[in-house]
C-alpha positions in Angstrom: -2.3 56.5 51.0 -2.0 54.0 53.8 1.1 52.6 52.5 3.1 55.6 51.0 5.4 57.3 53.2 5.2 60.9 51.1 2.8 62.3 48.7 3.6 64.0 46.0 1.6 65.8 43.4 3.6 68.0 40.6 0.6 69.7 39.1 1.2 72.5 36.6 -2.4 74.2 37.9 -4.2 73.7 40.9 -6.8 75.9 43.3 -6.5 73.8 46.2 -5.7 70.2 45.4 -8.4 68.2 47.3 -6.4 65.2 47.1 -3.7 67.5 49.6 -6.2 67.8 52.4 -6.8 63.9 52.1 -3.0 63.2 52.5 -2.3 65.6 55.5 -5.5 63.9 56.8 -3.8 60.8 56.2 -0.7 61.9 58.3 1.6 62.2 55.0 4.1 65.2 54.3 3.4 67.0 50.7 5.7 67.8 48.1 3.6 69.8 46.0 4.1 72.7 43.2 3.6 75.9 44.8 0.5 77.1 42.4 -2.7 78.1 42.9 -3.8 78.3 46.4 -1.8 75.6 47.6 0.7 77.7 50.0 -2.9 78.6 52.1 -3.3 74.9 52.8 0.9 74.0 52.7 3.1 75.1 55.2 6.8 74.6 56.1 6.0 72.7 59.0 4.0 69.8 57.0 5.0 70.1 53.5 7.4 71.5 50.8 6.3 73.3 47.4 7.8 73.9 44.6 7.6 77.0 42.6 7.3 76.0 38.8 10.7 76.7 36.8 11.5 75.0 33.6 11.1 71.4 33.6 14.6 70.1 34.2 15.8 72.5 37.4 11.4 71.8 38.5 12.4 68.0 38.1 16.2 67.9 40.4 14.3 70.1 42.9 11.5 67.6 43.1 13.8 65.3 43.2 16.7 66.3 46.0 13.3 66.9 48.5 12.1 63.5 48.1 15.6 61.9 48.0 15.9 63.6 51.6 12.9 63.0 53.0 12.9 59.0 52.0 16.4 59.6 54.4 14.8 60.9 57.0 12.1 59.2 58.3 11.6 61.5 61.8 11.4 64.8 59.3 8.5 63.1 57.5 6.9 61.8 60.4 6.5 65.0 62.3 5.7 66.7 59.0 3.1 64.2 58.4 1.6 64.8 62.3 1.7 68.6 61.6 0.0 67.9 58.1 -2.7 66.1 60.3 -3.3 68.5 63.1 -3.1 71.6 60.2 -6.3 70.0 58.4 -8.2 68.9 61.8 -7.4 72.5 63.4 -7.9 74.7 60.5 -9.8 73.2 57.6 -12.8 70.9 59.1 -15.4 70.5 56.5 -18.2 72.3 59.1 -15.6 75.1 59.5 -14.8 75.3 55.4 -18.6 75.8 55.5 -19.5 78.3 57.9 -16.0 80.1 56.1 -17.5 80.3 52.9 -20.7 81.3 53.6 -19.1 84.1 55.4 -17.0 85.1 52.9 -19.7 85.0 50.4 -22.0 87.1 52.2 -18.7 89.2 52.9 -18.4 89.7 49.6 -21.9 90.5 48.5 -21.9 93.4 50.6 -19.0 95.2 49.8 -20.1 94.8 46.3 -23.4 96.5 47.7 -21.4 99.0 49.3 -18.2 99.6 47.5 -19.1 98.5 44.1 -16.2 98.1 41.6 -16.2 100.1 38.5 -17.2 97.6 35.3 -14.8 95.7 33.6 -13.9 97.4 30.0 -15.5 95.7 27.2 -12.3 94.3 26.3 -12.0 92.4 29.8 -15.3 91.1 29.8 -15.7 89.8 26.3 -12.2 88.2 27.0 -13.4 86.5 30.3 -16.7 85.3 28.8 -15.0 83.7 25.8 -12.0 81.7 28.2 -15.4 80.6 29.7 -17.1 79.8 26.5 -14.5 78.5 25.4 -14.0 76.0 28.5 -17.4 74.4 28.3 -16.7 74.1 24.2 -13.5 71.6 25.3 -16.3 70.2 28.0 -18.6 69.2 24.9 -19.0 65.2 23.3 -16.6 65.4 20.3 -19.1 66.9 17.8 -21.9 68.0 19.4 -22.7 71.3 18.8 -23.5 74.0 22.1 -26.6 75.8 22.1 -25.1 79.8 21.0 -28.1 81.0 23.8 -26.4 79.0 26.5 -23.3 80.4 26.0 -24.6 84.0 26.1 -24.6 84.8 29.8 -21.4 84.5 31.8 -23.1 84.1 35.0 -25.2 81.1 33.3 -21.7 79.6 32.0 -20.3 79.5 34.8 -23.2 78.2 36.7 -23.5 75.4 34.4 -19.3 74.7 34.3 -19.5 74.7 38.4 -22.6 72.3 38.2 -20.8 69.8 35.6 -17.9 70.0 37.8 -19.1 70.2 41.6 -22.7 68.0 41.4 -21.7 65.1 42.6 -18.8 66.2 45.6 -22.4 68.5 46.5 -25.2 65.7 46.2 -22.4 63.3 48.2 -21.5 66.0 50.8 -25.4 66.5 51.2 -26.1 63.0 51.3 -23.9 63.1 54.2 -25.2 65.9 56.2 -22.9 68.6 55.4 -25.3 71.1 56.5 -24.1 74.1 54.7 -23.3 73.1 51.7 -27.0 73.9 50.5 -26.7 77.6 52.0 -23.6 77.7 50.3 -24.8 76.3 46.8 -27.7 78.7 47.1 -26.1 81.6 47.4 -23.4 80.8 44.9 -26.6 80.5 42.4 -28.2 82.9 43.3 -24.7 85.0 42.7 -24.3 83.7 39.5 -27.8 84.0 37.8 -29.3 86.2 40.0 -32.1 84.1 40.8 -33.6 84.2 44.5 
């Protein structure tokens, strides 16, 4: 990233993009597709996104934003610096932290208090199969899933999360992200109601 003057990152599906905080770390402006929950992390000030259209208009859009920032140097550089100071003010790695264990605790109590009436069967068996269904795709070609692991959705998901997020959690620990334990915890205990 050192020696790129613009990141860009066209995804068709995102939640964040990691990869997005690194480059405003790194002082870059973003050109981005404007999916997922990338507009929380990319503003005006340090990035553009795109909303997805079909791919020919998506493509000449991507391309007239980068055309003109590889013209203008100051825009990108003061995009870049607001990129920067947007991650260090807003999204340190202690704050992301304390921030989810908030909302998570947040969240477990108005399900205590307020507690949403129950999916139709419909819903749920619909959700647990796009589930089932994702860990099937996950699976060695021709190795067959255990039906009793795929039973539970709170166990499916619990076991996606923990193919995906091990290792970013054992290096963050490693490191002495404090709250990333609290936060694992309570995410488990969430999930399989454990604890």
């Amino acid at each position: 990233m050192a020696a790129t003057d613009i990141f860009f990152l066209p995804s068709k599906y995102e939640g964040i993009a990691q990869v997005l905080f690194e480059a405003m770390s790194a002082g870059l402006p973003v050109v981005s597709a404007d999916v997922g929950g990338q507009r929380e992390l990319v503003t005006e000030e340090c990035g553009l996104l795109i909303a997805p259209c079909d791919p020919g208009s998506e493509a000449a859009q991507y391309s007239d934003i980068l055309a003109n920032l590889l013209s203008h140097p100051d825009q990108r550089q003061a995009m870049g610096r607001a990129g920067r100071e947007r991650v260090e003010s807003g999204f340190r790695l202690d704050k992301m932290g304390n921030r989810m264990t908030e909302l998570l605790d947040q969240a477990t109590g108005l399900h205590r208090t307020h507690p949403q009436p129950r999916p139709s069967p419909w819903i749920a068996q619909a959700c647990v199969g796009e589930a089932v269904e994702a860990m099937r795709r996950m699976q060695p070609r021709g190795q067959v899933r255990n039906e009793a692991h795929t039973r539970s959705f709170g166990f499916s998901t619990h076991a996606l999360l923990n193919r995906w997020l091990s290792p970013a959690y054992h290096w963050g620990v490693a490191r002495g992200w404090s709250w990333l334990p609290a936060v694992g915890k309570r995410i488990r205990r969430l999930l399989l109601g454990s604890p």
